[in-house]
C-alpha positions in Angstrom: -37.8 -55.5 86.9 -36.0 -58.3 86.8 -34.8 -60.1 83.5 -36.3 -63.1 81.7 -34.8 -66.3 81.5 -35.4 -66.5 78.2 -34.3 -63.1 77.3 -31.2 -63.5 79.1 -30.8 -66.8 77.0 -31.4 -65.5 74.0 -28.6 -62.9 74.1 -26.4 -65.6 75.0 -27.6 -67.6 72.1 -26.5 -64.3 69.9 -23.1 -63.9 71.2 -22.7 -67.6 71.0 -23.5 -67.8 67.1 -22.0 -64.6 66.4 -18.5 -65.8 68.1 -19.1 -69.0 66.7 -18.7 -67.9 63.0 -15.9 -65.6 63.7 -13.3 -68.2 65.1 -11.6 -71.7 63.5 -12.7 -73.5 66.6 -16.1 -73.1 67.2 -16.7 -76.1 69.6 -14.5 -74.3 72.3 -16.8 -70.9 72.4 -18.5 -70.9 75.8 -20.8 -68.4 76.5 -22.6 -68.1 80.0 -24.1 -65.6 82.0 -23.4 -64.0 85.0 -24.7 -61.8 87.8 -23.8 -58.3 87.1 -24.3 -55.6 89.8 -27.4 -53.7 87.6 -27.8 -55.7 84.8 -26.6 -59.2 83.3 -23.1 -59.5 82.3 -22.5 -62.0 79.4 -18.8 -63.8 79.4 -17.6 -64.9 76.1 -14.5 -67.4 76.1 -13.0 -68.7 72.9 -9.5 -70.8 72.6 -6.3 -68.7 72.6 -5.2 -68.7 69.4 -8.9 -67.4 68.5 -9.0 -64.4 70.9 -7.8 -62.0 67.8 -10.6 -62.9 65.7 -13.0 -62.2 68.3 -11.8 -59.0 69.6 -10.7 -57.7 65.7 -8.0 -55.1 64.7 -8.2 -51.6 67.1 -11.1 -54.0 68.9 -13.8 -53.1 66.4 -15.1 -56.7 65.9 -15.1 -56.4 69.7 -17.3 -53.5 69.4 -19.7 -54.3 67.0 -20.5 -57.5 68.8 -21.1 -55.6 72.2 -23.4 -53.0 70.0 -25.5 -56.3 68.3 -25.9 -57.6 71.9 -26.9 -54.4 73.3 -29.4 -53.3 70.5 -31.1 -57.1 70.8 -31.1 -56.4 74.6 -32.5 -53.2 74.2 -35.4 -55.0 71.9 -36.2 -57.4 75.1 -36.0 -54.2 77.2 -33.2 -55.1 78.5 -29.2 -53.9 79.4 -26.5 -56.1 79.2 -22.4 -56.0 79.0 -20.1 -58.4 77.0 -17.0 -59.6 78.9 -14.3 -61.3 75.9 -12.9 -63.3 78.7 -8.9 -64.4 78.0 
């Protein structure tokens, strides 16, 4: 079965707002999608000096983003894997 568009999109839009409220410069958060082997792979990019406050201490912010995205993709029946692109 193959995903959504919107479904897809709206994981996206989660990881977006979710990265967007963690970091001090919000307008350079992209967030796209992209093919994954068995399921859709979502790449999160922030600016440099925000990477720390994305991927938290011992990479638990890190964590609880990918298990947010994965319960909302679970919801859509759906997989899907966060990449916190440097």
């Amino acid at each position: 079965m193959a995903p959504s568009a919107s479904s897809t999109s709206a994981l996206v839009d989660l990881v977006a707002l979710i990265a967007r409220s963690l970091v001090d410069n919000p307008d350079k958060v992209v967030v796209r999608e992209a093919p994954g082997d068995r399921f859709p792979r979502i790449e999160l990019s922030v600016a440099r000096e925000d990477i720390g406050k994305v991927i938290g201490k011992d990479g638990r912010t890190a964590q609880s983003i990918r298990a947010l995205l994965n319960a909302a993709a679970s919801k859509a029946g759906l997989r899907a894997h966060l990449d916190i692109l440097d």
